[in-house]
PLY file of the C-alpha trace (Angstrom):
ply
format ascii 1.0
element vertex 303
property float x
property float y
property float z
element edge 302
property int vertex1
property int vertex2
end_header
-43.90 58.76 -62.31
-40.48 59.24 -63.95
-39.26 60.65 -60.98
-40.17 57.45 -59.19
-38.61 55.06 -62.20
-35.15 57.22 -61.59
-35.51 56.42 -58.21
-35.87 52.71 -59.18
-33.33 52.91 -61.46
-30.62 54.66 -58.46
-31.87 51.78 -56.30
-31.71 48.59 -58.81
-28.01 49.83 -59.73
-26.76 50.20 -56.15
-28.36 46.72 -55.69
-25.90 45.59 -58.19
-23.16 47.16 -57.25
-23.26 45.25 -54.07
-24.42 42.32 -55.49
-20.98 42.40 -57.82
-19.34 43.19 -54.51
-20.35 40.64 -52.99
-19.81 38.09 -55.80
-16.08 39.52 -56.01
-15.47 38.41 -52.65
-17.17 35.03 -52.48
-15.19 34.30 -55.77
-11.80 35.32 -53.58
-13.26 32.90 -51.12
-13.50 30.50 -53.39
-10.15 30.88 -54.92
-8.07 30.91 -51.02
-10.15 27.74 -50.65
-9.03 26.20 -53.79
-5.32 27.30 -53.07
-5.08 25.74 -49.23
-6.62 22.64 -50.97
-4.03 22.28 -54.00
-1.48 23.99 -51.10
0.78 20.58 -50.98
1.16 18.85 -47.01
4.43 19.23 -44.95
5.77 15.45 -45.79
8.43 14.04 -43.07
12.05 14.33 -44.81
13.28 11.31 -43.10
10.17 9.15 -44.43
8.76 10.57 -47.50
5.42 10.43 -45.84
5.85 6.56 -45.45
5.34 6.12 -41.66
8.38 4.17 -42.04
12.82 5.03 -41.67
15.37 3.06 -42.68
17.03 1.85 -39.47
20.60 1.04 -38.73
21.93 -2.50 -39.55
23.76 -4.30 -37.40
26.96 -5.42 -38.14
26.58 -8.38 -39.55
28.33 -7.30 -42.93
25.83 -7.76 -45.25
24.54 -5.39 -47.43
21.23 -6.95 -47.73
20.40 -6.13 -44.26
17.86 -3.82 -44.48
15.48 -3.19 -41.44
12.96 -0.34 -41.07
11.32 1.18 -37.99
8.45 3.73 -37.43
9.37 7.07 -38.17
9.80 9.69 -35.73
6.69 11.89 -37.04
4.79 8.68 -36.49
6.12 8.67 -32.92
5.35 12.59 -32.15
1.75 12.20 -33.72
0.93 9.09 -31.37
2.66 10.99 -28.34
0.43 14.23 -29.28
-2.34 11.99 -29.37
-1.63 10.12 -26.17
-1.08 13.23 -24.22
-4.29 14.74 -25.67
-6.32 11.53 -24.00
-4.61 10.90 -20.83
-7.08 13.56 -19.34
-4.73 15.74 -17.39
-6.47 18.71 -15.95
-5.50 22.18 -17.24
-4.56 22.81 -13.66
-2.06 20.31 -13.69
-1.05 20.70 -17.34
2.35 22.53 -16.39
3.22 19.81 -14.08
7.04 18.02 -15.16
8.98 16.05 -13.67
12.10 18.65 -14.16
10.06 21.59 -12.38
9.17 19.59 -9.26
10.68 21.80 -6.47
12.84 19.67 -4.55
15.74 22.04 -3.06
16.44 24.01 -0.39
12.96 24.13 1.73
11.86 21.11 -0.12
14.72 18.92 0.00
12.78 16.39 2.26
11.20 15.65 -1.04
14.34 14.67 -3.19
13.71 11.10 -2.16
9.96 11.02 -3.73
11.48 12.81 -6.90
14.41 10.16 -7.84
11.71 7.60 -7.30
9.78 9.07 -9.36
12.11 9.36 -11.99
13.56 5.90 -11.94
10.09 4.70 -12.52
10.43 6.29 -15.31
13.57 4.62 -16.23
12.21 1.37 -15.18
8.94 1.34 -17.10
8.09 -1.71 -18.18
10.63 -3.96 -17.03
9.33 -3.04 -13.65
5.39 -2.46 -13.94
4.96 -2.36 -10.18
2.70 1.06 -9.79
3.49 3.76 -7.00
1.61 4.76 -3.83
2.27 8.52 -2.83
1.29 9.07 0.36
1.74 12.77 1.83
-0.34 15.71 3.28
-2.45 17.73 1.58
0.27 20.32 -0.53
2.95 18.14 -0.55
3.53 17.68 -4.83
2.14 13.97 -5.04
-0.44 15.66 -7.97
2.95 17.28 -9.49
4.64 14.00 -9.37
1.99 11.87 -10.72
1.32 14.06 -14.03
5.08 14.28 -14.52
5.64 10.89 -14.57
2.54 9.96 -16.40
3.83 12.91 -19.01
7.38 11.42 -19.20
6.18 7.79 -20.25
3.73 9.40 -22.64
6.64 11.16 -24.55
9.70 9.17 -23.77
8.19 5.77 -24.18
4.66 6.35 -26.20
2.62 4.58 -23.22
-1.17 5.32 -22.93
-1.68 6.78 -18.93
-5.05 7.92 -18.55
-5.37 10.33 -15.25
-8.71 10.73 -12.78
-9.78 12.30 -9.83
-10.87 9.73 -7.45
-13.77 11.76 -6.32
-14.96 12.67 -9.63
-14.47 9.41 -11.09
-16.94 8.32 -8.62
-19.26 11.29 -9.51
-19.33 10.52 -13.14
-19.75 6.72 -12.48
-22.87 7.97 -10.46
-24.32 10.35 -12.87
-24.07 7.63 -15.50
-26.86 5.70 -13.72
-29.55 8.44 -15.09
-31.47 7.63 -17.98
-31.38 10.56 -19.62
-27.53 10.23 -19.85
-26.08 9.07 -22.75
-22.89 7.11 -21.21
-23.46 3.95 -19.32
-21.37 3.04 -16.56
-18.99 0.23 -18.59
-18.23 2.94 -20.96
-16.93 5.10 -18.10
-15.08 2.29 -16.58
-14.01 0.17 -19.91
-10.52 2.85 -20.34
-10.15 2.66 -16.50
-9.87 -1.00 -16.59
-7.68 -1.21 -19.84
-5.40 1.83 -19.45
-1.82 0.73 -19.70
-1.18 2.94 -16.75
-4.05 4.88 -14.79
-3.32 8.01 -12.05
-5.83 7.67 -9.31
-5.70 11.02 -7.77
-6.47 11.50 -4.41
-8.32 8.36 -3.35
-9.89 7.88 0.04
-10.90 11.86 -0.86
-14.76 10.85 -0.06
-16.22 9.44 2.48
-16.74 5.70 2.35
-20.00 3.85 1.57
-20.31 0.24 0.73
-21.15 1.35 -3.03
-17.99 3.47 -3.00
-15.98 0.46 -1.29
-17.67 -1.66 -4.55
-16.10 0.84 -6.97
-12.92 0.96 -5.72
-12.77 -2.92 -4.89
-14.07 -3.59 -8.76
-11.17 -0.79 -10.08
-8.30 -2.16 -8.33
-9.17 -5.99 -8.54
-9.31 -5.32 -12.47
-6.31 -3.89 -13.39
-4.60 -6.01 -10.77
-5.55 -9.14 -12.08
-4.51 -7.08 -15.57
-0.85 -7.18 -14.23
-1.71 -3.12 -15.37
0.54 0.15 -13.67
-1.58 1.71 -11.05
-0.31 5.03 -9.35
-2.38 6.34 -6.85
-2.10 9.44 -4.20
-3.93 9.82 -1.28
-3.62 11.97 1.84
-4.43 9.46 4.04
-1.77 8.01 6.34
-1.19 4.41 4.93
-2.45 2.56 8.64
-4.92 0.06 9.38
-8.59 1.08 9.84
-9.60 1.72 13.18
-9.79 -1.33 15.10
-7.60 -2.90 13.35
-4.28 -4.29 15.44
-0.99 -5.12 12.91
0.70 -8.04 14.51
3.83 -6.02 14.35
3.12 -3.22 16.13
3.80 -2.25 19.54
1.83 -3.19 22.51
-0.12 -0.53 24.17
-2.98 -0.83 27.32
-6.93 -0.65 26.27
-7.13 2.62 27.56
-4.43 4.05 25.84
-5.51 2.42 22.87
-9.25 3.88 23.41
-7.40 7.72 24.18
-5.62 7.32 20.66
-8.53 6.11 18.95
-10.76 9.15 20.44
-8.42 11.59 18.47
-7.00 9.74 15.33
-7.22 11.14 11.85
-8.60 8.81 9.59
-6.52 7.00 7.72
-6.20 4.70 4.31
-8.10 1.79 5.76
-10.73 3.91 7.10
-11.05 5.46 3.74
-10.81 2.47 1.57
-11.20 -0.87 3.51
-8.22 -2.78 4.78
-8.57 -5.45 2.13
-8.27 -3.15 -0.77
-4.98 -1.33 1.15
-3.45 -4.90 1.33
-4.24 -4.89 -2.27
-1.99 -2.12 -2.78
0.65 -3.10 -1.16
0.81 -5.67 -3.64
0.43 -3.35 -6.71
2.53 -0.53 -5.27
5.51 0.41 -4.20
5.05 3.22 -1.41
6.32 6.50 -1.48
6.04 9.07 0.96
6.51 12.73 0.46
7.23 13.84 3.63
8.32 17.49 3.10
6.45 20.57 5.97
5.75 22.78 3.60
2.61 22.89 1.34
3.52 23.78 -2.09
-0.03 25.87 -2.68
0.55 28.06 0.31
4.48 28.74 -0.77
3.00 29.39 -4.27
0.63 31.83 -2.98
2.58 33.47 -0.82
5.09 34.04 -3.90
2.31 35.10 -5.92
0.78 37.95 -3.64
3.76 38.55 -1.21
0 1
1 2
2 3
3 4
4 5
5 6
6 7
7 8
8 9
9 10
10 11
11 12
12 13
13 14
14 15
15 16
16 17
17 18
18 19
19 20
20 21
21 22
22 23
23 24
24 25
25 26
26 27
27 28
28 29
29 30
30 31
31 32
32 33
33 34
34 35
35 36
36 37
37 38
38 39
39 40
40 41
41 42
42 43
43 44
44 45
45 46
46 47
47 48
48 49
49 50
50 51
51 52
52 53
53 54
54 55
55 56
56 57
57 58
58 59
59 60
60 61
61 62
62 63
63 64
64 65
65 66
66 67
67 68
68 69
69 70
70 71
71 72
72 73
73 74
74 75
75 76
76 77
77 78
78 79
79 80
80 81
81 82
82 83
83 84
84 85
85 86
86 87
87 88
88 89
89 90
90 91
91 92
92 93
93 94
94 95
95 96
96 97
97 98
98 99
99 100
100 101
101 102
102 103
103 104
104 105
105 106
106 107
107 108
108 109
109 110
110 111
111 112
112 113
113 114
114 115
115 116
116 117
117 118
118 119
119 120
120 121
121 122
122 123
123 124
124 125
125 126
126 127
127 128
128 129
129 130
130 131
131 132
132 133
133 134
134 135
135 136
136 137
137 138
138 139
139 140
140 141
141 142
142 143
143 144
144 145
145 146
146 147
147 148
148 149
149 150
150 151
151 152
152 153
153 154
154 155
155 156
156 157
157 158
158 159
159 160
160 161
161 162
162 163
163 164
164 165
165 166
166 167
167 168
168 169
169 170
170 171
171 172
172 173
173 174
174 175
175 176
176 177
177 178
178 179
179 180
180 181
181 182
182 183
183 184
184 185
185 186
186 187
187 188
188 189
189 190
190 191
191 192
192 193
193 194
194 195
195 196
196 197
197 198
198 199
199 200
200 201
201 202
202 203
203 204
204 205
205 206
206 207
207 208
208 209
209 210
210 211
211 212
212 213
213 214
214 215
215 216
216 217
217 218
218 219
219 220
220 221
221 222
222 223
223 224
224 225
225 226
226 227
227 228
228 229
229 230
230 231
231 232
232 233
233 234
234 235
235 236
236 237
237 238
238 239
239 240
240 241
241 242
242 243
243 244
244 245
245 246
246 247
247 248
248 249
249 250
250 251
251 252
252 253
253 254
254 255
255 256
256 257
257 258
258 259
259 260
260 261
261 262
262 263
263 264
264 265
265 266
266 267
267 268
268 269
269 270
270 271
271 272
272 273
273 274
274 275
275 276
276 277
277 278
278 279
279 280
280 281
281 282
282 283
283 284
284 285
285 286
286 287
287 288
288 289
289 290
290 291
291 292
292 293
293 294
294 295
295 296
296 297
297 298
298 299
299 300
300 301
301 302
């Protein structure tokens, strides 16, 4: 019996000894806790945590002239915040403006690069969106996040970016119950965004419901007077059977060879009335480079 109270004894004291142990550390817990809370927050030197800088008067030679403007830490968090929400795929998230490869092998694609850049430099006095146009590989993708990435941070605009084809997917998945997001929440920041990336419309195969969606999209934002920039891979021609009164004359059975063998093209894809549409929104660009970025990258990568 007493050796079994000893033995009660060893174990109730060991118990404590953790027990203290363990109430040693949860009080250092406690204490880092109550230090990062007391622990005073980085405040803006130019504000003094105000949102708000004293900006430069003009010269109108009064002293009383005082004007004040939002503070650059006000500007970075919105930017942050901006670029955080435009939905840019970690794929693309290394995608600038200023490393768009445009020399050398792919100086066909200088052209698409300035435009890029002056709309840019244009944004908003000239809200007219952009059409790339190019094969597969060319850098429309590239050119699209940069610029969307350069108004975000040089100008503070909201882009939102989406893939055409899984835009459409999400706008479909929305229609079962058991999903929490309706379709008008999906759609409500497509309509609005002050500038929306369409990536790689046409990428689907038409249907009448797809032809809706795209119709409803476009119609929106154009009657929004909203920036739309879209790429496609599509050649920007007429749907099949469909004759522009400019173009050249050619006999039926020509006409019926060329058809025979034709890629399709934008109107196939997306209706002629919606690419009239976009000639109205957009100005067209076309990256016409021969090389495909992917396969140079890869080749770099393993060669």
């Amino acid at each position: 019996m007493m050796g079994s109270k000893m033995g009660e004894t060893k174990l109730d004291g060991s118990r404590m000894k953790v027990a203290q142990t363990d109430g040693t550390k949860l009080d250092a817990v406690k204490m880092d806790r109550a230090q990062a809370i007391k622990a005073p927050a980085e405040v803006c030197p130019l504000c003094e945590g105000t949102g708000w800088k004293t900006a430069k008067a003009k010269a109108s030679g009064s002293t009383n002239d005082r004007r004040v403007t939002r503070c650059d830490c006000q500007l970075r968090t919105r930017r942050e915040a901006l670029l955080a929400a435009a939905r840019i795929p970690k794929r693309h998230e290394h995608c600038e403006l200023s490393n768009f490869e445009f020399e050398g092998s792919f100086s066909r694609l200088a052209p698409a690069r300035m435009a890029a850049c002056r709309f840019v430099e244009e944004y908003p006095l000239n809200k007219t969106g952009l059409l790339l146009v190019g094969k597969a590989g060319r850098g429309k993708t590239h050119l699209s996040v940069g610029i969307a990435k350069a108004l975000i941070r040089e100008k503070g605009v909201e882009c939102l970016f989406y893939d055409y084809a899984d835009l459409l997917k999400q706008i479909q998945d929305s229609y079962n119950p058991a999903v929490q997001t309706t379709e008008l929440d999906l759609l409500r920041p497509v309509f609005k965004a002050e500038v929306l990336v369409l990536d790689d419309l046409g990428s689907v195969r038409p249907t009448e419901w797809r032809w809706d969606t795209v119709r409803l999209i476009l119609n929106a934002r154009y009657n929004d007077s909203l920036t739309t920039i879209i790429t496609t891979n599509f050649a920007d021609e007429p749907a099949a059977g469909v004759i522009e009164p400019d173009a050249p004359r050619v006999s039926e059975s020509f006409a019926t060879a060329r058809a025979a063998v034709r890629d399709d093209t934008l109107g196939d894809r997306i209706g002629e009335r919606m690419r009239s549409r976009l000639h109205e929104m957009c100005r067209i660009v076309r990256l016409d480079g021969e090389n495909d970025f992917r396969k140079t990258f890869r080749s770099a990568s393993f060669g």
